[in-house]
VOBADO-720241 format. One record per residue (C-alpha): residue number from 1; x negated, y, z negated; residue in one letter. Coordinates in nm, 3 decimals, m for minus. Example, Ala and Ser with C-alpha at 12.3 -4.5 7.8 and 13.67 -1.06 7.14 Angstrom:
% VOBADO-720241
<rec bavex="1" u="m1.230" v="m0.450" w="m0.780" miba="A"/>
<rec bavex="2" u="m1.367" v="m0.106" w="m0.714" miba="S"/>
***
This chain:
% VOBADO-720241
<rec bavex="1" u="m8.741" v="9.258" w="m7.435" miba="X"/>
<rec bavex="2" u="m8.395" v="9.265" w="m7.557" miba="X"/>
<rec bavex="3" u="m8.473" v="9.205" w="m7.920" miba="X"/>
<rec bavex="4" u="m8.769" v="9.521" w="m7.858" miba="X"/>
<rec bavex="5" u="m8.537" v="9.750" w="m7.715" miba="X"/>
<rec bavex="6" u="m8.279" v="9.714" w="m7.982" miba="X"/>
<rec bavex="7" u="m8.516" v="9.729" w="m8.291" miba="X"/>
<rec bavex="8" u="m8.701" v="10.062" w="m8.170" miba="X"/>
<rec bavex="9" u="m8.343" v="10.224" w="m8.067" miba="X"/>
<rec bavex="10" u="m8.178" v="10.126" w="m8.444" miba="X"/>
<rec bavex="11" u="m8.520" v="10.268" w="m8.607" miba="X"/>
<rec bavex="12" u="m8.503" v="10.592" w="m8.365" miba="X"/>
<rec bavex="13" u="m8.096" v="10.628" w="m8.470" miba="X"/>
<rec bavex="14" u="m8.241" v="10.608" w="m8.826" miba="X"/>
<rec bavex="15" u="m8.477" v="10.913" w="m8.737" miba="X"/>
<rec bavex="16" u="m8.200" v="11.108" w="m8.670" miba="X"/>
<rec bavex="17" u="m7.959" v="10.976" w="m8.912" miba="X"/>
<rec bavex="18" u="m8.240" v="11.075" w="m9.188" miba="X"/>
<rec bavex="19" u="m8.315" v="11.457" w="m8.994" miba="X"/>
<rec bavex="20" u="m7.909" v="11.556" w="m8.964" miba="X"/>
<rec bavex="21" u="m7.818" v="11.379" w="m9.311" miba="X"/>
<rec bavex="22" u="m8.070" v="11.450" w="m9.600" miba="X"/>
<rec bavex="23" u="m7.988" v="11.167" w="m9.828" miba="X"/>
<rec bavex="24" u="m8.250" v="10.894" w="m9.941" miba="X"/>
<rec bavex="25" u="m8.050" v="10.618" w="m9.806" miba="X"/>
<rec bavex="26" u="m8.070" v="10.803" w="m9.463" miba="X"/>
<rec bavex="27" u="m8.403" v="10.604" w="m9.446" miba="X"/>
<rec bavex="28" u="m8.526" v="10.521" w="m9.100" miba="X"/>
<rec bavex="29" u="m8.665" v="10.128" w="m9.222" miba="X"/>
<rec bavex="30" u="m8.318" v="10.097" w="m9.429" miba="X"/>
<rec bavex="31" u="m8.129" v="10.228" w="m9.115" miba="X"/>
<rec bavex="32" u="m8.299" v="10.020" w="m8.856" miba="X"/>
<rec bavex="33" u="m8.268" v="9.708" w="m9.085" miba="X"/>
<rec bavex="34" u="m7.911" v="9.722" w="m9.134" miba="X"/>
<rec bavex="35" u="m7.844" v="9.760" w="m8.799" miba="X"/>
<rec bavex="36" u="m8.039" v="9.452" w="m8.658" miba="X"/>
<rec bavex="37" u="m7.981" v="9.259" w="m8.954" miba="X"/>
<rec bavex="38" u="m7.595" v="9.350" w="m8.855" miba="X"/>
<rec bavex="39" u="m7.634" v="9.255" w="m8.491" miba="X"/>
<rec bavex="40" u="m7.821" v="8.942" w="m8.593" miba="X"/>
<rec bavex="41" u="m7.547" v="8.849" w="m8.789" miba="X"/>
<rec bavex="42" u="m7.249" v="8.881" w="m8.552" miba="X"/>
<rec bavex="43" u="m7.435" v="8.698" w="m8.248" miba="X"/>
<rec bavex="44" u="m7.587" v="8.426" w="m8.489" miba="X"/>
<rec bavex="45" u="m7.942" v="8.462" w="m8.390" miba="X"/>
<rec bavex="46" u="m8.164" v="8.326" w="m8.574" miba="X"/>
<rec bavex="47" u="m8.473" v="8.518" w="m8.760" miba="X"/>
<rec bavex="48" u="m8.732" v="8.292" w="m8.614" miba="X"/>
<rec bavex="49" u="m8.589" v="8.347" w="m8.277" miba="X"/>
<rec bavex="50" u="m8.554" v="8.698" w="m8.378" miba="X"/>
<rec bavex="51" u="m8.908" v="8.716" w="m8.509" miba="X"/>
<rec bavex="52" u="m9.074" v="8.532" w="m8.188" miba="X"/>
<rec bavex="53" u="m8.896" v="8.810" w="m7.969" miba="X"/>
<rec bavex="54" u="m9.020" v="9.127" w="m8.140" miba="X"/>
<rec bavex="55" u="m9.365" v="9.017" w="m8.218" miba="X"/>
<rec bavex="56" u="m9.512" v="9.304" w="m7.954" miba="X"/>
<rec bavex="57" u="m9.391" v="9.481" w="m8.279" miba="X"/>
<rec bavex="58" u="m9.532" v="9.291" w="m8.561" miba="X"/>
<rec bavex="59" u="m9.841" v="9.308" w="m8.341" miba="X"/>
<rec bavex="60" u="m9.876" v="9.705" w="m8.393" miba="X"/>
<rec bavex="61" u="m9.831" v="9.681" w="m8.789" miba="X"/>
<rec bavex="62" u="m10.210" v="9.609" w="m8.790" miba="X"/>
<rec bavex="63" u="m10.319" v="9.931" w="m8.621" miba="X"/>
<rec bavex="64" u="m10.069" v="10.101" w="m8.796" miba="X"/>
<rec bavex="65" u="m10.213" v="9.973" w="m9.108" miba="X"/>
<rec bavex="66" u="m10.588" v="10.091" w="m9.025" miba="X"/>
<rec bavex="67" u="m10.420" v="10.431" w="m8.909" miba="X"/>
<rec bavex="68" u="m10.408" v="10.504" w="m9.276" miba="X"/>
<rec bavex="69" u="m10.764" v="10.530" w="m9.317" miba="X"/>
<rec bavex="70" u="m10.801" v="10.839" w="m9.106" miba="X"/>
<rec bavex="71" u="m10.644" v="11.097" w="m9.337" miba="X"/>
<rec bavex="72" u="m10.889" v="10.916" w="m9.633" miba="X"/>
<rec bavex="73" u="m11.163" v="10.986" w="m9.417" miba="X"/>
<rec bavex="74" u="m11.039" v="11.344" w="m9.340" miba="X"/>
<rec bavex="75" u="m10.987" v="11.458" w="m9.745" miba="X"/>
<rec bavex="76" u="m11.257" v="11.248" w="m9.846" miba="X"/>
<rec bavex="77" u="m11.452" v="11.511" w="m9.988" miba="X"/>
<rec bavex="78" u="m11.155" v="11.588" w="m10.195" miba="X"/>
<rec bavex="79" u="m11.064" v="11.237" w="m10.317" miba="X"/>
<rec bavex="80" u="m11.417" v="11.174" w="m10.383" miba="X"/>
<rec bavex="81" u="m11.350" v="11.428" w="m10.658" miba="X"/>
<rec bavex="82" u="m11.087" v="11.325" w="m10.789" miba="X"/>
<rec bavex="83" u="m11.160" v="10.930" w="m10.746" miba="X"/>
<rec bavex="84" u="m11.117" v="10.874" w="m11.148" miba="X"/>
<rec bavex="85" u="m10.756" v="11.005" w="m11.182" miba="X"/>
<rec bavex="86" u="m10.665" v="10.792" w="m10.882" miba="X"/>
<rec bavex="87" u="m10.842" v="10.482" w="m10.980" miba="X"/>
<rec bavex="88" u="m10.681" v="10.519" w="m11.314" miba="X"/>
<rec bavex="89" u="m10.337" v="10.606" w="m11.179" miba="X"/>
<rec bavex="90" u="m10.309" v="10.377" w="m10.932" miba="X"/>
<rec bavex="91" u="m10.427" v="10.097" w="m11.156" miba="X"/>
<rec bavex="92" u="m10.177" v="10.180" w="m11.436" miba="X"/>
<rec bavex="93" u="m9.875" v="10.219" w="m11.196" miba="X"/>
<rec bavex="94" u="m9.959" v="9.852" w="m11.062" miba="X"/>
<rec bavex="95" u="m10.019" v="9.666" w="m11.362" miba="X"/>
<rec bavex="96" u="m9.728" v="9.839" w="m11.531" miba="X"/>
<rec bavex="97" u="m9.485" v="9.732" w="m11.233" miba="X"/>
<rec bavex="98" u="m9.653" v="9.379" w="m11.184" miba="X"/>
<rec bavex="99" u="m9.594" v="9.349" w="m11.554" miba="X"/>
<rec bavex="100" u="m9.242" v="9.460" w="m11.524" miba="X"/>
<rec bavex="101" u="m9.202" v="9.218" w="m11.252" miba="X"/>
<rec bavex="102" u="m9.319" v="8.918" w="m11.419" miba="X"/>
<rec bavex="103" u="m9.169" v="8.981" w="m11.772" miba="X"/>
<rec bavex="104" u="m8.809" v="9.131" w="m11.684" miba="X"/>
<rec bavex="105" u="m8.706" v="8.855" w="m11.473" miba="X"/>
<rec bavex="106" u="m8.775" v="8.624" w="m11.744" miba="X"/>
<rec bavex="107" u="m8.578" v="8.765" w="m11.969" miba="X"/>
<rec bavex="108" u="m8.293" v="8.808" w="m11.713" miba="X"/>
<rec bavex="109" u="m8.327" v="8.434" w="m11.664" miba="X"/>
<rec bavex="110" u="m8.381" v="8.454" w="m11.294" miba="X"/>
<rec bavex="111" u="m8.407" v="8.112" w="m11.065" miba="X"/>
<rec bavex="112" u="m8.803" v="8.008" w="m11.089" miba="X"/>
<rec bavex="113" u="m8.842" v="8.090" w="m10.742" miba="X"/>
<rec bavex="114" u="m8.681" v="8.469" w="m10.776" miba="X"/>
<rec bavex="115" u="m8.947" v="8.494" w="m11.081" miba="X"/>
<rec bavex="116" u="m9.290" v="8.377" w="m10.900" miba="X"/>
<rec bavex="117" u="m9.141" v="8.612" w="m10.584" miba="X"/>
<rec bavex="118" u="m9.120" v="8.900" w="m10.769" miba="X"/>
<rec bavex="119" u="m9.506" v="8.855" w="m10.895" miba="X"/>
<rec bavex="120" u="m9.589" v="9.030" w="m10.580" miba="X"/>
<rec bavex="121" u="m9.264" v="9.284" w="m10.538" miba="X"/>
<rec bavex="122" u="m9.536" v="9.554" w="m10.595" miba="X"/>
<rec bavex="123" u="m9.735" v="9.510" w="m10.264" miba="X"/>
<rec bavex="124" u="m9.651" v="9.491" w="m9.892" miba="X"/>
<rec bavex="125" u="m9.513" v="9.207" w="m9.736" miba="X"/>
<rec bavex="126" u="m9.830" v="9.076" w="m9.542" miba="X"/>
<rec bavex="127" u="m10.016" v="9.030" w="m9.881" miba="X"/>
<rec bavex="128" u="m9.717" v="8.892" w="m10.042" miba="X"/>
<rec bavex="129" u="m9.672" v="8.582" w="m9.728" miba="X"/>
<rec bavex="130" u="m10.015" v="8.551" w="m9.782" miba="X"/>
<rec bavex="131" u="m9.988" v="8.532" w="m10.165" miba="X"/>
<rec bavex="132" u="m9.671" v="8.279" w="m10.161" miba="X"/>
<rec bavex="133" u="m9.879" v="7.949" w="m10.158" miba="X"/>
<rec bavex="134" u="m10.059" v="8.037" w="m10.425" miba="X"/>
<rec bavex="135" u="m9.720" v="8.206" w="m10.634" miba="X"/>
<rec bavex="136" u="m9.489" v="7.883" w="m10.553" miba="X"/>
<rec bavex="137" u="m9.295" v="8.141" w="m10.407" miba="X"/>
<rec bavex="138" u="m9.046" v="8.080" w="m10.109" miba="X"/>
<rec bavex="139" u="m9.274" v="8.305" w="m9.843" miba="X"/>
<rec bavex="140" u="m8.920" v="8.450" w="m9.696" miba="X"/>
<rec bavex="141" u="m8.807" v="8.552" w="m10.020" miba="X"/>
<rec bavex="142" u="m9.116" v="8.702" w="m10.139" miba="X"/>
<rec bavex="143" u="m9.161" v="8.926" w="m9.812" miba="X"/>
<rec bavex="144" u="m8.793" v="9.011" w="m9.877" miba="X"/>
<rec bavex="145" u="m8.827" v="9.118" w="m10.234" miba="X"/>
<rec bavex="146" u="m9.144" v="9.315" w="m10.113" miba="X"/>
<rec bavex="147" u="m8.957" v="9.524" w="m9.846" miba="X"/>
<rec bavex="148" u="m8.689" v="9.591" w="m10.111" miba="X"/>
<rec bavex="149" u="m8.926" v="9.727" w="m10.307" miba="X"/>
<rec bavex="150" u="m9.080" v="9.949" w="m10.055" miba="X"/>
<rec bavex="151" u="m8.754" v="10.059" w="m9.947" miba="X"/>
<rec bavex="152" u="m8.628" v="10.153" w="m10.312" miba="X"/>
<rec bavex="153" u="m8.937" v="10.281" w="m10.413" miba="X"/>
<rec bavex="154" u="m8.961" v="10.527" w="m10.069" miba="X"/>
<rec bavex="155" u="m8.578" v="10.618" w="m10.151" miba="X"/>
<rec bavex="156" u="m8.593" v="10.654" w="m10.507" miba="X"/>
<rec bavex="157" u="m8.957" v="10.766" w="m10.658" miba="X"/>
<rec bavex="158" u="m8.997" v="11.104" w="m10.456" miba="X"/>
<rec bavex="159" u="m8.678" v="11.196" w="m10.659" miba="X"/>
<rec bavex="160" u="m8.738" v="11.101" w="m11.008" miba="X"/>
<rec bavex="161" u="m9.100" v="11.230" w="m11.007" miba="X"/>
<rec bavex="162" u="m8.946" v="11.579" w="m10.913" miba="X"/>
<rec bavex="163" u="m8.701" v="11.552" w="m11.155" miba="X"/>
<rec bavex="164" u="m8.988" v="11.459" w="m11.419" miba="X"/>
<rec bavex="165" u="m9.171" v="11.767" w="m11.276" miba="X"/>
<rec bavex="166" u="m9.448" v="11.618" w="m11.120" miba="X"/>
<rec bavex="167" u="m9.567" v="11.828" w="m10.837" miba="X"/>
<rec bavex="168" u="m9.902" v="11.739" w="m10.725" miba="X"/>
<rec bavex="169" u="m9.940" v="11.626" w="m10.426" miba="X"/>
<rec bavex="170" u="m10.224" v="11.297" w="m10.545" miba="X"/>
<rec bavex="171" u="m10.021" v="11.244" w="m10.859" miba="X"/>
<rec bavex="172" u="m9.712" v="11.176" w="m10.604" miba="X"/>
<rec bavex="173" u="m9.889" v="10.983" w="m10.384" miba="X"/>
<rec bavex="174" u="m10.053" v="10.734" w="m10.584" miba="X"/>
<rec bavex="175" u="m9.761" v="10.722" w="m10.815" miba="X"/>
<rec bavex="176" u="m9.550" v="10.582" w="m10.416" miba="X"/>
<rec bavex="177" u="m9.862" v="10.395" w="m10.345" miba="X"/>
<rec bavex="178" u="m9.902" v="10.194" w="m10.598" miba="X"/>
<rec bavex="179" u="m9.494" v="10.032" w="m10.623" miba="X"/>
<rec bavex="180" u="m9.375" v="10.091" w="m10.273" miba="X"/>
<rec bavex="181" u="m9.626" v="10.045" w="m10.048" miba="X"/>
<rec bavex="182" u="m9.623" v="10.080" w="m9.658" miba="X"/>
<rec bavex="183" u="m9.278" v="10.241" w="m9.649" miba="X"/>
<rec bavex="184" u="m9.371" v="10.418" w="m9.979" miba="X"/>
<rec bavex="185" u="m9.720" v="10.554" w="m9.787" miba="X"/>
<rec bavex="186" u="m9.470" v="10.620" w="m9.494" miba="X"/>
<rec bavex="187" u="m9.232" v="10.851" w="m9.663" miba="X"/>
<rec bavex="188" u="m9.547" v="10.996" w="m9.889" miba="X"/>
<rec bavex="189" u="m9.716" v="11.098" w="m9.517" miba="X"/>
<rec bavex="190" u="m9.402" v="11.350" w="m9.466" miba="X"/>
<rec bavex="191" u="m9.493" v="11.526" w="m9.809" miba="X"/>
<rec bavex="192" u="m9.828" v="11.605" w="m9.688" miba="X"/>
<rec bavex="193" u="m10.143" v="11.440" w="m9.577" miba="X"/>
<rec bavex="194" u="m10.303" v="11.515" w="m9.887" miba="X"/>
<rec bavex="195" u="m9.992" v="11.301" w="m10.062" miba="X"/>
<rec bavex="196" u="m10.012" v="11.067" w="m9.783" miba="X"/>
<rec bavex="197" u="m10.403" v="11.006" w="m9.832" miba="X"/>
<rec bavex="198" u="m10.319" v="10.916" w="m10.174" miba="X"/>
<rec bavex="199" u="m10.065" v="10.665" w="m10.120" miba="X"/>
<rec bavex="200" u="m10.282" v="10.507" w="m9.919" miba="X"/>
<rec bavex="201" u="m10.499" v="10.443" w="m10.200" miba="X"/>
<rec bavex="202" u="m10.272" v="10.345" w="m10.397" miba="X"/>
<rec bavex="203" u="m10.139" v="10.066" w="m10.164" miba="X"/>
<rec bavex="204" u="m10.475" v="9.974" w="m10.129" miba="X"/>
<rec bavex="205" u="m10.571" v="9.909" w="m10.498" miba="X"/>
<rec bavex="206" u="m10.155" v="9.775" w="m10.562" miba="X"/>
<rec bavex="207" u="m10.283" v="9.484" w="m10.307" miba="X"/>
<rec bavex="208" u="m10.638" v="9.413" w="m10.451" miba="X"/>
<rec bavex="209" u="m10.463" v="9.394" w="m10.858" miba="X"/>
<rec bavex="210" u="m10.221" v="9.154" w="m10.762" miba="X"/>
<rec bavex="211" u="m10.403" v="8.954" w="m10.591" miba="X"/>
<rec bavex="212" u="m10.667" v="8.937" w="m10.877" miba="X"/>
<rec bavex="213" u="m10.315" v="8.898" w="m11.150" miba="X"/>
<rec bavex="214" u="m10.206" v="8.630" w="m10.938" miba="X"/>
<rec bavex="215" u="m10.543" v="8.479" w="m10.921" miba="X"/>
<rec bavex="216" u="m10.555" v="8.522" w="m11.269" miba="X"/>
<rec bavex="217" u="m10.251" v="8.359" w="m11.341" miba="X"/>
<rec bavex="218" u="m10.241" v="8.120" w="m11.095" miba="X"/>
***
């Protein structure tokens, strides 16, 4: 319970790192991340081992996952409404990221295997292990490139749609949603559970385009 113990105190010193400093790299996932990854690096553990340890963890992802649904089935009334904008939004904020995904690393001239990983930057990292046989993708690399995402996108987007003035609360979320999924959703949910319910979405229908792109593609 080692491996447990440590991962749940480095995410809980993130907490507090992100409530005393208010800076978006004081993220709680970034936090907890660079500590493990830190502590896994100076007593040369191994990530499998790692992995095997902590999977009472992994285990509550699922739930966690599902938990989303009960704001969308608290405001569904009011996304029920307004189920065209978000449809529309979140589909347009996926396809334009999947497109900048595929097409920007190509003209970078990344390694084959950073391109077909990148395919599925735009959705969480479940989806994207699942989506790596079909990609060509290395699995670990394509789960890393989707946390990165998440993590950016949680740290980044809240502040550039402010700064481009947008202050509703669906806009926001689906605009999180649909590039930086469960971490995006995560930091969305502190906004509001209106913005939260919206990200949720938007994670939701990020997940079921890429899988049809990549199916498309593939």
């Amino acid at each position: 319970m080692l491996w447990v113990a440590l991962t749940l105190l480095a995410f809980a010193l993130g907490v507090l790192a992100q409530a005393r400093v208010r800076h978006p790299l004081m993220n709680p996932t970034l936090v907890a991340t660079v500590l493990v990854a830190g502590v896994l690096l100076l007593t040369h553990t191994p990530y499998d081992g790692y992995a095997a340890e902590v999977r009472p963890i992994s285990f509550l992802l699922g739930p966690a996952v599902v938990a989303l649904a009960v704001p969308l089935y608290r405001l569904r009334a009011l996304l029920a409404r307004e189920w065209r904008a978000l449809v529309i939004g979140g589909a347009a904020g996926t396809l334009v990221g999947v497109g900048a995904d595929i097409f920007l690393p190509r003209l970078l001239r990344l390694s084959v295997e950073a391109q077909r990983s990148l395919m599925t930057a735009s959705v969480t990292s479940p989806v994207a292990l699942q989506l790596a046989p079909v990609t060509g993708a290395p699995p670990a690399l394509a789960a890393t490139l989707a946390v990165l995402s998440g993590l950016l996108g949680a740290m980044l987007l809240p502040h550039v749609l402010t700064w481009l003035g947008v202050r509703h609360p669906l806009a926001r979320g689906i605009a999180v949603g649909s590039v930086a999924h469960g971490i995006g959703t995560a930091r969305a949910r502190e906004e509001g559970e209106r913005t939260g319910a919206a990200s949720s979405i938007g994670m939701g229908l990020a997940a079921l385009l890429v899988t049809l792109v990549v199916a498309v593609l593939g």
